[in-house]
N, C-alpha and C positions, 0 to 999 in steps of 0.2 A: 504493500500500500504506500508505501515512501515514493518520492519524488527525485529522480539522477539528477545529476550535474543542478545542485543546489537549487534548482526551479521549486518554489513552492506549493503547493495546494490551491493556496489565494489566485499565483499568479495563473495559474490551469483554470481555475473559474472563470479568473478574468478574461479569457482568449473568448470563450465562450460570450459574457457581456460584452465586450469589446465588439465581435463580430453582428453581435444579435442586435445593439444598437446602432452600428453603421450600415448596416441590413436596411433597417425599417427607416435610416435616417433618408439612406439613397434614392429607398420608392416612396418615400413623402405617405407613406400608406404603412400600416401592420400593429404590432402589442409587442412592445420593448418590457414591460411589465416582468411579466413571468416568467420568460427567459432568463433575464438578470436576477429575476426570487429567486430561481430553480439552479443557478448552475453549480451551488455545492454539492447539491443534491445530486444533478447528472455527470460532476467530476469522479466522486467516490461510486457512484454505481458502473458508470462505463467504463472505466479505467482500474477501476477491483475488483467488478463481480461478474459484468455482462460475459457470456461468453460469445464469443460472434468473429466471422473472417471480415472485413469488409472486401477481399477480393472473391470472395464468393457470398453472397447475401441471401442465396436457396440454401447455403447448409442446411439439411433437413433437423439435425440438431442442435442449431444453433438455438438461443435464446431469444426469446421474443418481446420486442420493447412497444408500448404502444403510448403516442405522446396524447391522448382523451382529450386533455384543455389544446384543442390543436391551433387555435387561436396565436398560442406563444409558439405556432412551426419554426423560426428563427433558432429558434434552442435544438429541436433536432438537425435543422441544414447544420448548424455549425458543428454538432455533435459528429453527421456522418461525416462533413468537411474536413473534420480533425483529427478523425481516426482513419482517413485513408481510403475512404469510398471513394467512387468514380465520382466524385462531385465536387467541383475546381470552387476556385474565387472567385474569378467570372461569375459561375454561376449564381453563388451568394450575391455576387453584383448584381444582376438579372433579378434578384427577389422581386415576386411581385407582376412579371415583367409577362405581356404576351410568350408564346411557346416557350418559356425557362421551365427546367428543371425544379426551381423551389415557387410555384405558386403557394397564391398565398395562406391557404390553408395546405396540411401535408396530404397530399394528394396518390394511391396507390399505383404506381409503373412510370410513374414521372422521376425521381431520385430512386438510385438504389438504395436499400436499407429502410424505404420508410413503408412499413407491416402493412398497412391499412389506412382509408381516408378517414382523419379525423376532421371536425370541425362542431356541428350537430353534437351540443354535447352531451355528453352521457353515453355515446354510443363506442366511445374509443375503449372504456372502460367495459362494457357490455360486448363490443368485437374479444378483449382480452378474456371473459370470462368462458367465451366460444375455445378460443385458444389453447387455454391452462385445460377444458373439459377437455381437449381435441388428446390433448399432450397426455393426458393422464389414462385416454382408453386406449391410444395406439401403444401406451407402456404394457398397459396391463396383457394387450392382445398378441406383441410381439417379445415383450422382454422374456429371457430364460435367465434360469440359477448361471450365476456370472458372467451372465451375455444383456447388461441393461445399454441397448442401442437407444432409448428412447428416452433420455433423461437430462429434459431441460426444463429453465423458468418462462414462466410469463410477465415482465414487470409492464407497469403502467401509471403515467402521472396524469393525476386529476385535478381537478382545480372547484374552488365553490360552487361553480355552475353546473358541475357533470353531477355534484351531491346532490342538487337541487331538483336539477330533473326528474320523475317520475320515473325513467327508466333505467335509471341508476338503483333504484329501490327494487324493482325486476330484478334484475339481473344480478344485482347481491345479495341479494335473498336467497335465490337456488344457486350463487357459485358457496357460500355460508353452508346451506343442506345438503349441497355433494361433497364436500369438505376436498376442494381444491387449493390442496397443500404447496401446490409451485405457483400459485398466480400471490403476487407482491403486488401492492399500490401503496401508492405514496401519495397522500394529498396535501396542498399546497394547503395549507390554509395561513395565507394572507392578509382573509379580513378585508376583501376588496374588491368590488364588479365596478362595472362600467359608470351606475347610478352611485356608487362610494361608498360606504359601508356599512356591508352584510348586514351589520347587528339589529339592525331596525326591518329585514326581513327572511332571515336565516338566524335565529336563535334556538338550533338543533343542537342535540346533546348528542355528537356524531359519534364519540365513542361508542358509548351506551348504545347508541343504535346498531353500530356495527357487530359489537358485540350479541346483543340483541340476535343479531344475524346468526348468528357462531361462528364471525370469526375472530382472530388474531390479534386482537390492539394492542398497538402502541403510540402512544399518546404520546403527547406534548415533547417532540423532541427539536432538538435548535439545529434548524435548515440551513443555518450557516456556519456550524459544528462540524467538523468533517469529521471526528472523532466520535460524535456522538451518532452522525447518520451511518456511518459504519457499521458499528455494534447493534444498529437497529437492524438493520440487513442482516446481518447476523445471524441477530435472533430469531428472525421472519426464516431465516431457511433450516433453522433446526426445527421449528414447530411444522411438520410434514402434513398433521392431518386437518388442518384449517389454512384458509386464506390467510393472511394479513394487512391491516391497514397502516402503513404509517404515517402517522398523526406529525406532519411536518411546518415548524411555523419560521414562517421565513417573512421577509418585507419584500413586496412586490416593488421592483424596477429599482435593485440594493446596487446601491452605488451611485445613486445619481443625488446629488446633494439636496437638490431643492423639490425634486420629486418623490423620491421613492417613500414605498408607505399610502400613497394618494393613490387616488383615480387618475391621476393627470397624466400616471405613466400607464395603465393600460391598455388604452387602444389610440395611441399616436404618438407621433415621431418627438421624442425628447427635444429637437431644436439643435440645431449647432452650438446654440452656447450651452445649452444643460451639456449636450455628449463632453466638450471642452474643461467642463467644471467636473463632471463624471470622472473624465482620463484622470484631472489632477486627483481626484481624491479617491480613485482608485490604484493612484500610481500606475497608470499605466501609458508609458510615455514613447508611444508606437501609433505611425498615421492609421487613416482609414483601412479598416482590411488586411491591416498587416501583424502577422505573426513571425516575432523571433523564431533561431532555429530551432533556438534550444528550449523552447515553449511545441513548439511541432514535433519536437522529434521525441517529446516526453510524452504527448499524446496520440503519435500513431499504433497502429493496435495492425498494423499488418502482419508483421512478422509475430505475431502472439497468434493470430490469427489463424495464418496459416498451420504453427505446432497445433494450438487445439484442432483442426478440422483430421489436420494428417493423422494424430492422435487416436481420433474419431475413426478415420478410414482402418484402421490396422485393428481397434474393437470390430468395425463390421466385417475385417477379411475373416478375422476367428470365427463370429457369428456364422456367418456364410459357409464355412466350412462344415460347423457343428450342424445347423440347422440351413440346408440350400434350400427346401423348396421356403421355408418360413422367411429366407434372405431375400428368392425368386419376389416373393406377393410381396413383403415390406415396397421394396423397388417400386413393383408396379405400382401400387395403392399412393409414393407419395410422390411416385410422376405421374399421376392421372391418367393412367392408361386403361381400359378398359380390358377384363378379361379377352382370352385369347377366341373365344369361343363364342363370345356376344352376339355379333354380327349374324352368326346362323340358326345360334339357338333364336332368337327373339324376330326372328323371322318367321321362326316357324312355329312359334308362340300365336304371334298376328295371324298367319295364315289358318290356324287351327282356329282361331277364334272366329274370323268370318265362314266358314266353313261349318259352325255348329251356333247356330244362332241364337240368341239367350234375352230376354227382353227384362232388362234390370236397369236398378237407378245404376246413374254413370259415376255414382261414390261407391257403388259395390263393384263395377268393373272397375274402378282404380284399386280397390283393395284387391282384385284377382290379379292383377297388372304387379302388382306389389309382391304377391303371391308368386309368380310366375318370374321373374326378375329381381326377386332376393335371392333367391337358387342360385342365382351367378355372380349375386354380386356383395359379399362379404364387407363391401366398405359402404355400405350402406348404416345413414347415421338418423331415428325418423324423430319422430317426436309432433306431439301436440298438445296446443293451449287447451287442455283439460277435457278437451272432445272426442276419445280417440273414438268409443262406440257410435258416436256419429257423423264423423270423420272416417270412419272404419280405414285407420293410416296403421294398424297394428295388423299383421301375419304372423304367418304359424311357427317364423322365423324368428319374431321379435321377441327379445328379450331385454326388460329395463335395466338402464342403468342406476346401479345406487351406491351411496356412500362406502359403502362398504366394498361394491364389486362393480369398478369399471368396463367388466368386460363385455357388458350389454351393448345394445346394438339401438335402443330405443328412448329417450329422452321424456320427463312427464313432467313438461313444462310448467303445469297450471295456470292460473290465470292471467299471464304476461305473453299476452301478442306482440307488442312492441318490442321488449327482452327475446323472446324467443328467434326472432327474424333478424336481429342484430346477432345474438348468439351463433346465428347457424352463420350470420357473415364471418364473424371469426373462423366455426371451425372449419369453410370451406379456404380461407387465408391459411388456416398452419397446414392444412392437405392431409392427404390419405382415407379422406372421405366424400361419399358424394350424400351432402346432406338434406333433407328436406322436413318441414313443417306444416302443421294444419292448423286449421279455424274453421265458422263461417264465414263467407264472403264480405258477409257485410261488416266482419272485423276486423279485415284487413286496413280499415280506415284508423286502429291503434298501431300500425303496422308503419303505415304508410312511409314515412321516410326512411327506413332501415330498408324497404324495397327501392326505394330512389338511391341510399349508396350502394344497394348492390349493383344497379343498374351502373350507375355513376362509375364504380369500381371493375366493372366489366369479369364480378364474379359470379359463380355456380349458386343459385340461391332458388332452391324447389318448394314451391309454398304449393298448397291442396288445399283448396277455398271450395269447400260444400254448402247447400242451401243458397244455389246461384240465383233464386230472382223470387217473384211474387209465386212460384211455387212451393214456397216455403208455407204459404198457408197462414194457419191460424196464428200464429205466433206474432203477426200482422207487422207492420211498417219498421218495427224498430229492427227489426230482424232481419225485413226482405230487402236486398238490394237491388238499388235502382242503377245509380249513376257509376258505382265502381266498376266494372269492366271496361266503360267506354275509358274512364280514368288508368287503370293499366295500361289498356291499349295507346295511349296517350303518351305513357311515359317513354321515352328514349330508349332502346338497350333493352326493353319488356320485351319476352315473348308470351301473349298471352293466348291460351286456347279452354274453347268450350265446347267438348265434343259430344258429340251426338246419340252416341253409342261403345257398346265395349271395345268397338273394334277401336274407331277413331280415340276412345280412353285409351287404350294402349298403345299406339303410335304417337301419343302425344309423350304418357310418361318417356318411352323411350326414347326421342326428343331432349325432353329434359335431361335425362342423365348423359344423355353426350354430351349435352352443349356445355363448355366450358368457360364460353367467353360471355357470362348474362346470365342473372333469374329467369325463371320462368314459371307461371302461374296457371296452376290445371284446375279448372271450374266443372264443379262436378253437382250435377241435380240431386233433388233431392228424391226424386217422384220416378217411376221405372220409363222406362222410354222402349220404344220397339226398335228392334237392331232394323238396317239398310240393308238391301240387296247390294252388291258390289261385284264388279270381276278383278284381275289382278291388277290390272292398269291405274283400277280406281283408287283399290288401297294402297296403292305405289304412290299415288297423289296429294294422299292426303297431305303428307310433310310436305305439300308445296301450299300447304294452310287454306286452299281453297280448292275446289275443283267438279266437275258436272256429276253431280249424282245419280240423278235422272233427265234424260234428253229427247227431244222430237224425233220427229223420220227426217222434218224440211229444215228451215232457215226458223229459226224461233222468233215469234210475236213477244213474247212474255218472259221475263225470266224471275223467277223466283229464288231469293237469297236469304238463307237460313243459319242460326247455331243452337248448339245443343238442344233444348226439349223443342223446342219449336222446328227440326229439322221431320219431326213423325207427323206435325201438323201439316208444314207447309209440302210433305209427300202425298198426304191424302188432300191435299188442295189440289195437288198436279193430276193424281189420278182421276180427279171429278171433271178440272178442265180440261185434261186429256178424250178424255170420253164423249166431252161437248163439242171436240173436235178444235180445242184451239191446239196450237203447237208452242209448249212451254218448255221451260228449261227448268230446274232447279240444280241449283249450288247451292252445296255445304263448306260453308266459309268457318271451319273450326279455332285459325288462326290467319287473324289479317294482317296481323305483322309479316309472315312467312308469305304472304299470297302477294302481297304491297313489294315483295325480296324478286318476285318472279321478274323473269324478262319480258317486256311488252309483250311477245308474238306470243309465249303462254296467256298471260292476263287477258291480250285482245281473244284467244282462242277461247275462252270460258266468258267473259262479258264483252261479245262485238260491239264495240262503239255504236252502231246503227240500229241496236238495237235498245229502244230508249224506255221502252213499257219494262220497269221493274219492282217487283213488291222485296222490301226487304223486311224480314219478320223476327224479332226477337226481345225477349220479356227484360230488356234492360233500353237505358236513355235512347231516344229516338234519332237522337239527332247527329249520333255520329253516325249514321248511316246514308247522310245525304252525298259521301265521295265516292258512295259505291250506285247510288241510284239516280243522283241527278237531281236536278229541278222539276226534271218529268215525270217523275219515281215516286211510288210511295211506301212508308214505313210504317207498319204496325208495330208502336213501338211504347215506350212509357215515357210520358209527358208529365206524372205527378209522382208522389210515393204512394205505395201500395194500401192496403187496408187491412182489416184482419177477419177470416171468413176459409172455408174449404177452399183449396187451389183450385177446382175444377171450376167453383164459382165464379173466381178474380179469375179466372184464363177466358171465362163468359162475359165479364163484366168490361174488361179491357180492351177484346177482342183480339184476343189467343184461339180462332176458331177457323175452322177448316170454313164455315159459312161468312166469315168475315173476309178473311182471303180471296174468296170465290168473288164476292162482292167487288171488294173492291181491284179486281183483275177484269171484270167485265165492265167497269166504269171506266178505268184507265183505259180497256181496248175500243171503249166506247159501241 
């Protein structure tokens, strides 16, 4: 823990301060703040405990650092800048900057070494809590009697605001009950937001709560102690079978004479005279940007870097010799590769499935889809807010994880939709899992931004949203959803599908567990639905998220465009018009993200431009359906919130009917 060539502790802080306020001074933009609270805190952790290469920042064993209050991102750029990442001075000049490397909140695949997008607080602490769970089941699943390949921390710094959030209470509550003994947090407590201070509306006994939780406290210790944040680490990694919080009090934006301690330094640029009065009184008498060598060369962590990894590599040659096929899957599992055998078993899963036709809700064919494709897929991680029986996200595979035996394969999240979707961001960040979650639909709105960083972050996040619309029934409006589908589908980077049938249920899950690069959100009825006729072409189509289900002899008048329950309506619409002798189309549009991906000359081959008579039909908001129908077009669609009554009612009352349809197809053909 000592410091070569006489450099002291102080002055290794200061590199940190030093950088984090010439950062935020250069882009006239960012939070000088918390960086400068934090960097005793981030000298004795990254320089005595983290273990990490920064020229390889995938070590699968590496330690996992996640900065929550992302706000202060200037503390980690400097952090990875000083330890030897690919991430120059420039760069740190760029803060802030179009296409840089250090935008301005820590952002995932832009710098190397930074875990996960923080900003959204609460959620950096709740990714980590994914993490430390991630780390603790691939131990239990892979580790053998003195072959532990699987044995790292999660640390993460939080700030008032992440404590504050509602989903910081989630998510340390169940990391507390599964007694996740390697997740470390450190909280800033400063005493200081944006509006000044806390006291007057954060007067929580955070100990006690945490505690409360069961985990780990350690209270009141001095953030600017190096001696004393040490020992607190310490202690946080002998106690294995709880989390730990450490209770860290530091002065927010420490060093700057006239500010720190205030709001003044939290979210803007100190000034050139403060940084000026700063330098002197932190004695640090070095331009903008600039670090001595002998301040750089006490903080790079390459060559440490590299013994721990190679270290690492010569535990996994043993391992691999001892145990090859359990070395084989570790491999696979945490490069995301998919069994070797996928590709044809679940082919012939789908094929078998259209082939023996089964007329069931589309949540009991995702639960056979689950059934069918846990058989092969052992990194399977599920879990649900407290719904599994009607969610039915639980197989004959699942097995819960609990405190005591990591080696479960099924998470019971309870009542934290927000925590949970954040969670499962984390554990798809550490790997070796392809994870997913459930709710009702309409709860995905506690959800909602932990789906927007997945999106954002362009990772693996499987959410199972059942009681898709007003056929939810009696349970009436607060339950049934309207407007979120159209809203997924909205988002950036969403794949969202609502399939029709078991078949289209099962080409969707499997969809989802390839797709690596994006969430994706499978909408599943609540009410049985009749399966579709199909030949192979058609079920080959589906994953182009749209395609003719049923077709004319001629050039079609009419085309009909449907999802999920409303696909068995608007077929017995077609067979009626059919019969009347119009020439109709229907599509099954289960995912219009995927069909919107297609190239023109598919798209035009399923909806011809010329052809302008279209009904589009489905028991969610009406009006994102006017890109597919036109001005000319019309949509049966929901215009208000639901009510509360039988579904077959509301499907009468709304005009969810095969004689509604018909209607208005012979009005549009005129």
């Amino acid at each position: 823990m000592s410091s070569s060539n006489a450099v002291s502790r102080k002055e290794l802080a200061n590199a940190i301060r030093a950088l984090s306020m010439d950062g935020v001074q250069q882009a006239n933009s960012g939070h000088p703040g918390a960086p400068m609270g934090m960097a005793d805190i981030a000298e004795v952790l990254w320089r005595g405990h983290l273990n990490h290469n920064p020229h390889n920042p995938n070590w699968a064993d590496r330690d996992r650092f996640v900065l929550s209050n992302g706000h202060g991102s200037m503390l980690i750029y400097s952090l990875l800048h000083l330890t030897g990442y690919d991430l120059s001075i420039d760069d740190l000049k760029n803060f802030r900057q179009l296409h840089s490397k250090t935008p301005g909140h820590p952002e995932y695949g832009y710098a190397p070494g930074v875990e996960t997008t923080t900003g959204p607080l609460g959620q950096g602490i709740t990714n980590a809590v994914g993490m430390a769970l991630a780390e603790k089941s691939m131990a239990e699943q892979f580790n053998q009697q003195g072959h532990d390949i699987v044995d790292h921390y999660t640390y993460t710094f939080m700030g008032d605001g992440c404590m504050m959030e509602g989903i910081s209470h989630e998510a340390c509550s169940l990391a507390g009950t599964l007694g996740l003994g390697k997740l470390i947090a450190f909280w800033d407590d400063n005493g200081i937001s944006i509006d000044g201070e806390v006291e007057g509306w954060f007067s929580d006994d955070t100990a006690k709560r945490f505690e409360a939780y069961g985990w780990h406290v350690i209270a009141t210790v001095d953030g600017h102690d190096a001696e004393a944040i040490n020992a607190a680490i310490e202690a946080a990694k002998a106690e294995t079978a709880k989390p730990t919080l450490i209770c860290c009090q530091t002065i927010i934006g420490f060093g700057s004479p006239n500010k720190a301690g205030s709001h003044d330094c939290h979210g803007a640029p100190l000034g050139a005279e403060e940084i000026t009065a700063a330098r002197e009184f932190l004695g640090w008498n070095h331009g903008p940007f600039e670090i001595p060598a002998d301040i750089a060369a006490n903080w790079n962590a390459t060559e440490a870097g590299n013994a721990k990894e190679t270290a690492w590599d010569q535990k996994f040659a043993a391992y691999s010799a001892a145990y090859p096929q359990l070395a084989a899957e570790f491999s696979r599992r945490i490069n995301g590769e998919l069994p070797a055998n996928w590709e044809t078993e679940t082919s012939k899963i789908i094929a078998d499935l259209q082939a023996n036709p089964a007329n069931i809700a589309s949540r009991k064919a995702s639960q056979n889809a689950l059934e069918a494709y846990g058989q092969l897929l052992p990194e399977f991680m599920g879990g649900s807010a407290d719904l599994a029986p009607s969610n039915l996200t639980m197989w004959s595979g699942s097995k819960s994880l609990t405190p005591t035996d990591a080696s479960g394969n099924y998470i019971h999240y309870g009542v934290r939709e927000f925590g949970m979707t954040a969670i499962i961001n984390g554990i798809a960040l550490h790997g070796g899992f392809v994870p997913y979650g459930a709710t009702f639909l309409m709860f995905m709105e506690y959800a909602r931004n932990a789906l927007r960083m997945a999106a954002l972050m362009k990772v693996q996040n499987i959410q199972v949203y059942t009681h898709d619309s007003i056929g939810l029934g009696e349970d009436g409006p607060t339950h049934q959803p309207v407007e979120q589908v159209a809203s997924l589908r909205l988002t950036p980077n969403m794949s969202t599908w609502r399939p029709c049938d078991q078949v289209e249920s099962a080409v969707a899950w499997k969809y989802a567990i390839e797709r690596k690069d994006g969430p994706t959100a499978l909408i599943f009825s609540r009410q049985n639905l009749d399966q579709q006729d199909r030949n192979a072409d058609q079920v080959a189509n589906i994953t182009k998220g749209g395609y003719i289900l049923k077709d004319c002899a001629a050039e079609p008048e009419l085309i009909l465009i449907a999802t999920g329950s409303e696909v068995g309506i608007a077929a017995q619409a077609y067979a009626e018009l059919t019969a009347a002798g119009r020439q109709v189309r229907l599509v099954s549009m289960p995912a219009t993200d995927l069909f919107d991906k297609q190239d023109a000359a598919y798209r035009e081959s399923v909806l011809p431009a010329n052809v302008t008579a279209r009904i589009a039909i489905e028991a969610g908001i009406a009006d994102y359906w006017y890109k597919y129908v036109g001005l000319n077009g019309r949509i049966i669609g929901m215009t208000t919130f639901g009510e509360s009554a039988p579904a077959d009612e509301l499907f009468t009352m709304f005009g969810f009917t095969v004689e509604n349809i018909v209607n208005n197809a012979n009005e549009l053909l005129g």
